[in-house]
TORVOLUM-781901 format. One record per residue: residue number from 0; residue in three letters; x, y, z of N, C-alpha, C, O in turn. Coordinates in steps of 0.1 Angstrom, whole numbers, plus 5000, padded with zeros to 4 digits. Layout:
N
 seq type n_c1 n_c2 n_c3 ca_c1 ca_c2 ca_c3 c_c1 c_c2 c_c3 o_c1 o_c2 o_c3
 NUM  ALA    X    Y    Z     X     Y     Z    X    Y    Z    X    Y    Z
...
//
This chain:
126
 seq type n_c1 n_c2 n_c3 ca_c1 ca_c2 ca_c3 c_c1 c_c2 c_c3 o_c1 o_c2 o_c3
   0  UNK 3242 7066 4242  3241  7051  4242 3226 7047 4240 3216 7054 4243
   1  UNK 3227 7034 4234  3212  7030  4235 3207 7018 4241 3210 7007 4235
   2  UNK 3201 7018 4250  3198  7006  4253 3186 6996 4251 3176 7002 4252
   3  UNK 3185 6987 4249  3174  6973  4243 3167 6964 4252 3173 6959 4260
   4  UNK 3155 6963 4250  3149  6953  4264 3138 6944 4257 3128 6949 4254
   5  UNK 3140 6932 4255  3135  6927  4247 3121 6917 4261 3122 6913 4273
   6  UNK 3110 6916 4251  3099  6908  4260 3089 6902 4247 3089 6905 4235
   7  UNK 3080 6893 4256  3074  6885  4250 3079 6871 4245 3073 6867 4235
   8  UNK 3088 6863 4248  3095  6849  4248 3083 6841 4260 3077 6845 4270
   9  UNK 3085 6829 4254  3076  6815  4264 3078 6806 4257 3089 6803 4252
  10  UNK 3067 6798 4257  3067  6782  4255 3055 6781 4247 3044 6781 4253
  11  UNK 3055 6780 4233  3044  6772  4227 3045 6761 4221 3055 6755 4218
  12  UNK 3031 6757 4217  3037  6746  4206 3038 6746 4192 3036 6756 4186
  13  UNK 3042 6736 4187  3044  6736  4174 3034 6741 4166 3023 6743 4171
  14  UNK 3037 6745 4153  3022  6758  4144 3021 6767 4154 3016 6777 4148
  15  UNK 3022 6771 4168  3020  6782  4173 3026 6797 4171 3037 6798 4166
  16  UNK 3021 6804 4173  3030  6819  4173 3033 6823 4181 3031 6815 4190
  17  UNK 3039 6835 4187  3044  6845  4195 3050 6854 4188 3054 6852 4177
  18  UNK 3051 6867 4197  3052  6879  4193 3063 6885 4203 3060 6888 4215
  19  UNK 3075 6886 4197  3088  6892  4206 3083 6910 4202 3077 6915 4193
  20  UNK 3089 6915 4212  3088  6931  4212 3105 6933 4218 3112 6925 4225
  21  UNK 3108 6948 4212  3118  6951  4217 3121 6963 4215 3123 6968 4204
  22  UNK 3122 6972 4232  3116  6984  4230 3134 6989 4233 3143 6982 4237
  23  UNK 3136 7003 4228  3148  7009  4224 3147 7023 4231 3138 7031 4228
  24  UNK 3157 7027 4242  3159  7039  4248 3171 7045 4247 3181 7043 4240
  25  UNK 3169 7052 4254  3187  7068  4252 3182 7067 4238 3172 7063 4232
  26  UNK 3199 7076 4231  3201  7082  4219 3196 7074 4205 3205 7070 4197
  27  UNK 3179 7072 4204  3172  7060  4194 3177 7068 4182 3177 7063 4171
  28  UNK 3181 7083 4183  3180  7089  4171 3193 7084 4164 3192 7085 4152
  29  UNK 3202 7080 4169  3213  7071  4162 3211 7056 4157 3219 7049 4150
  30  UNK 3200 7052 4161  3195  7041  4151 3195 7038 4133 3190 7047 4126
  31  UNK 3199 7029 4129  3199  7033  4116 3194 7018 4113 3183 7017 4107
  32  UNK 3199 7007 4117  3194  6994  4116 3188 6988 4131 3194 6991 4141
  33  UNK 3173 6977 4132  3174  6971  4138 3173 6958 4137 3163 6954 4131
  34  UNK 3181 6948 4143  3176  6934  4144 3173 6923 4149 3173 6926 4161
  35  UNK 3170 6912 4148  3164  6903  4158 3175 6893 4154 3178 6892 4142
  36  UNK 3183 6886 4166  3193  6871  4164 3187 6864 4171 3177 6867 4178
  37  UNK 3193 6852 4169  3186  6840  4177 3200 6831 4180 3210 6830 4174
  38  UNK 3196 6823 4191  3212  6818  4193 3207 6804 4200 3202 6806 4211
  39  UNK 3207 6789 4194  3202  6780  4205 3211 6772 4209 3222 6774 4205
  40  UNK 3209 6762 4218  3220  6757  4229 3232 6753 4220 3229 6748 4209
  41  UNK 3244 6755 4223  3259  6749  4215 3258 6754 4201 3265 6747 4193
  42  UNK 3253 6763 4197  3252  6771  4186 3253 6785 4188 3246 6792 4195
  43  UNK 3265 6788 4175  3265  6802  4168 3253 6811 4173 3243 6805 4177
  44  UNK 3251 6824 4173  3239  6834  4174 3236 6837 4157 3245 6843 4151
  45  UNK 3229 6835 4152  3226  6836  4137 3213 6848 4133 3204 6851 4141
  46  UNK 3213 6851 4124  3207  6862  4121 3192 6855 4116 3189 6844 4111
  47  UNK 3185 6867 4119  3169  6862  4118 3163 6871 4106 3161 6867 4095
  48  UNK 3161 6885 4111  3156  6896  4105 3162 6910 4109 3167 6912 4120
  49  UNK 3161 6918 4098  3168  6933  4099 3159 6940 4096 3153 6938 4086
  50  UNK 3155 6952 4104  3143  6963  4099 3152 6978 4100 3160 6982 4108
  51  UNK 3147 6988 4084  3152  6999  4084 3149 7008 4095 3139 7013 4092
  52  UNK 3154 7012 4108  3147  7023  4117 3133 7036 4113 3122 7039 4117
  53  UNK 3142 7038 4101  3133  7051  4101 3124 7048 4083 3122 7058 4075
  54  UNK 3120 7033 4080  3118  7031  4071 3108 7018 4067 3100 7016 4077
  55  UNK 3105 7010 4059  3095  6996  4061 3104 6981 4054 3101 6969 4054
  56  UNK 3120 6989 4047  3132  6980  4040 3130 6967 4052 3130 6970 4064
  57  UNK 3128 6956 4049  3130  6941  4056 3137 6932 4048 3136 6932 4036
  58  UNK 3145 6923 4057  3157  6914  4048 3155 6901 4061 3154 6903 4073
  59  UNK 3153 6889 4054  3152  6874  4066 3158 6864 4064 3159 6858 4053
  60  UNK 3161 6860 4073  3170  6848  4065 3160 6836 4060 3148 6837 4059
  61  UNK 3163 6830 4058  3156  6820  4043 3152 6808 4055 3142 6802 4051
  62  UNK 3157 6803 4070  3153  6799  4076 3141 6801 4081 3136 6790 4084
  63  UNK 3133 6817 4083  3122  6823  4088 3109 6826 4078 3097 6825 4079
  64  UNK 3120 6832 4066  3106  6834  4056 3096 6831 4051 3093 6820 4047
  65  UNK 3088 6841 4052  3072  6835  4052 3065 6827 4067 3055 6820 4068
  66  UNK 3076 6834 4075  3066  6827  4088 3068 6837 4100 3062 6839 4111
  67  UNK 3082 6845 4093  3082  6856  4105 3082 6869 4102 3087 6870 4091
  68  UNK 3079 6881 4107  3076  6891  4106 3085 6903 4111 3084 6906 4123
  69  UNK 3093 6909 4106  3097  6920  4118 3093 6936 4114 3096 6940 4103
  70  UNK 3087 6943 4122  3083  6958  4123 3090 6965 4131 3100 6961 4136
  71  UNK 3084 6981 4134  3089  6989  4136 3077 6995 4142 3066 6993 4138
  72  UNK 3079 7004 4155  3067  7013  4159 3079 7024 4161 3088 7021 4169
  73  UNK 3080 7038 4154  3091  7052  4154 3086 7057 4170 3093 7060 4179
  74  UNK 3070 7059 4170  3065  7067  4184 3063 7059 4191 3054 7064 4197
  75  UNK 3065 7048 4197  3071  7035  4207 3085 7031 4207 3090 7022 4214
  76  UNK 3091 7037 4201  3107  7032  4191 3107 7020 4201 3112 7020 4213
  77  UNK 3101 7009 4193  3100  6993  4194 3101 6988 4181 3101 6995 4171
  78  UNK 3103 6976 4182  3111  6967  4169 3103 6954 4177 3103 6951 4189
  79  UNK 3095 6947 4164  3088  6937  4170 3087 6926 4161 3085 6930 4149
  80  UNK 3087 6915 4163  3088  6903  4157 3076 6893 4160 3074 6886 4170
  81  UNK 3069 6893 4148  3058  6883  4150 3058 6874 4142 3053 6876 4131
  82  UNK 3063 6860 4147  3065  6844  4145 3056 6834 4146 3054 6827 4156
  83  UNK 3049 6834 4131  3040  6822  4131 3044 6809 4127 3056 6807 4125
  84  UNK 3035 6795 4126  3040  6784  4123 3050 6778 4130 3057 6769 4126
  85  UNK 3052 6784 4142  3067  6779  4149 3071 6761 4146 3064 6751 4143
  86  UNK 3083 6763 4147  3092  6746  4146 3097 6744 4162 3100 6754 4170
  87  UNK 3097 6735 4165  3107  6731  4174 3123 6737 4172 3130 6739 4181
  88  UNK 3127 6740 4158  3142  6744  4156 3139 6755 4156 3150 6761 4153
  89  UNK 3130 6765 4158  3128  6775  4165 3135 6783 4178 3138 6795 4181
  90  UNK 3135 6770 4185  3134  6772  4198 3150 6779 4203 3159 6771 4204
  91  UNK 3151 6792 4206  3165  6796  4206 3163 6809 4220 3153 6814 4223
  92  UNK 3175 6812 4225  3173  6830  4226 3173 6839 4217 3182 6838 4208
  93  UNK 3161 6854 4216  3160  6860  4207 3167 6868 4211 3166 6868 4223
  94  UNK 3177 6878 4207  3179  6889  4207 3182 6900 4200 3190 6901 4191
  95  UNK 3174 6910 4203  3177  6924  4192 3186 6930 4194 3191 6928 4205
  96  UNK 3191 6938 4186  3203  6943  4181 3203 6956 4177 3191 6959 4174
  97  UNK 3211 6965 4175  3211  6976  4169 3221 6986 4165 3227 6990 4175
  98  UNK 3223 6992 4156  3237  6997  4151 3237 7007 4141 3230 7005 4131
  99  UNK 3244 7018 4143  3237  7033  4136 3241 7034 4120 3244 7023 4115
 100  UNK 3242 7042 4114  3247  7040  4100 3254 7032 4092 3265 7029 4094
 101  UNK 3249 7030 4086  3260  7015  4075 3249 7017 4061 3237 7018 4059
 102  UNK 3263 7018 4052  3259  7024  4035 3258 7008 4030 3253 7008 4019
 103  UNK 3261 6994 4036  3259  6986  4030 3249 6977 4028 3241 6981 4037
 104  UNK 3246 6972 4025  3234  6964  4019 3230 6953 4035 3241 6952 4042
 105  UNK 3222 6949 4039  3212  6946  4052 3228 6941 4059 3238 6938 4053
 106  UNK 3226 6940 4072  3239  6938  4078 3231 6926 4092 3223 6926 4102
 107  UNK 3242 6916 4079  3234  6902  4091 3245 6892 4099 3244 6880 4101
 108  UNK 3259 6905 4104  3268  6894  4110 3265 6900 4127 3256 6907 4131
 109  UNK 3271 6897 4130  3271  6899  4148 3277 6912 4149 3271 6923 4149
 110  UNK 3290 6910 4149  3301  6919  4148 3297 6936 4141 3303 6947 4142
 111  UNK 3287 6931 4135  3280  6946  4125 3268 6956 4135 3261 6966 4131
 112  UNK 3269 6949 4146  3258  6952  4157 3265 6957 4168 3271 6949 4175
 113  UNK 3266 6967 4172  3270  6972  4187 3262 6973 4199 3267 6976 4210
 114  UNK 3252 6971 4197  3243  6970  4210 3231 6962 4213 3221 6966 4207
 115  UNK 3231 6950 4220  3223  6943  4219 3211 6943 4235 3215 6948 4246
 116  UNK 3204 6939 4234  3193  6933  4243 3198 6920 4256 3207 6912 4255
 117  UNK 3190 6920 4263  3196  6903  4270 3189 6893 4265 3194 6882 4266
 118  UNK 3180 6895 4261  3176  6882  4252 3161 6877 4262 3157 6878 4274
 119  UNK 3156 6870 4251  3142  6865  4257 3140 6851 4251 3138 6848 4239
 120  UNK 3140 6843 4263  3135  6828  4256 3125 6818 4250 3116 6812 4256
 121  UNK 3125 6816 4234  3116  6808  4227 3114 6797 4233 3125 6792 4237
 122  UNK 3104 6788 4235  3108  6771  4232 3094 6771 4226 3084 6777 4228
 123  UNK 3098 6761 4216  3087  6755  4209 3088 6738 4210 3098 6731 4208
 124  UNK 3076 6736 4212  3075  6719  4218 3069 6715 4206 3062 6722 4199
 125  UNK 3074 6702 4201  3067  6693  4188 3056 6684 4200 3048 6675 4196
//
């Protein structure tokens, strides 16, 4: 199994950044995808960014692009997300995700994810 612990969530303001981390233990060698969701009050959990495990492939949704970042550290096996320009519609729980082999093209549904994080809280103030 693998388990996910996600940190770095707070409170900034608007144009501000932060930087989510999310560090990955047990069997990481079954990693094949990782990703970051986001889920805010009375809403869906929606896909943010997907990073290849053992690679630099990145896929975002059109919501984030060009303002958010997601990497990879293999010798930390962390997955980290750094979010500039923040919006107030930002403001969600993040959570990473992760799920081992898949031949298909970036995998941005929920259901495509077996193991997630508890999540760490954004807010971004206007």
């Amino acid at each position: 199994q693998v388990q996910l612990v996600e940190s770095g969530g707070g409170l900034v303001q608007a144009g501000g950044s932060l930087r989510l981390s999310c560090a990955a233990s047990g069997r990481t060698f079954n990693i094949y995808y990782m990703a970051w969701f986001r889920q805010a009050p009375g809403k869906e959990r929606e896909f943010v960014a997907v990073i290849r495990w053992s690679g630099t492939n990145t896929y975002y949704a059109d919501s984030v692009k060009g303002r958010f970042t997601i990497s990879r550290d293999n010798a930390k096996n962390t997955v980290d997300l750094q979010m500039n320009s923040l919006k107030p519609e930002d403001t969600a729980v993040y959570y990473c995700a992760s799920r081992p082999y898949y031949s298909g093209s970036y995998p941005q549904r929920t259901y495509e994810y077996g193991t997630w994080g508890q999540g760490t809280q954004v807010t971004v103030s206007s």
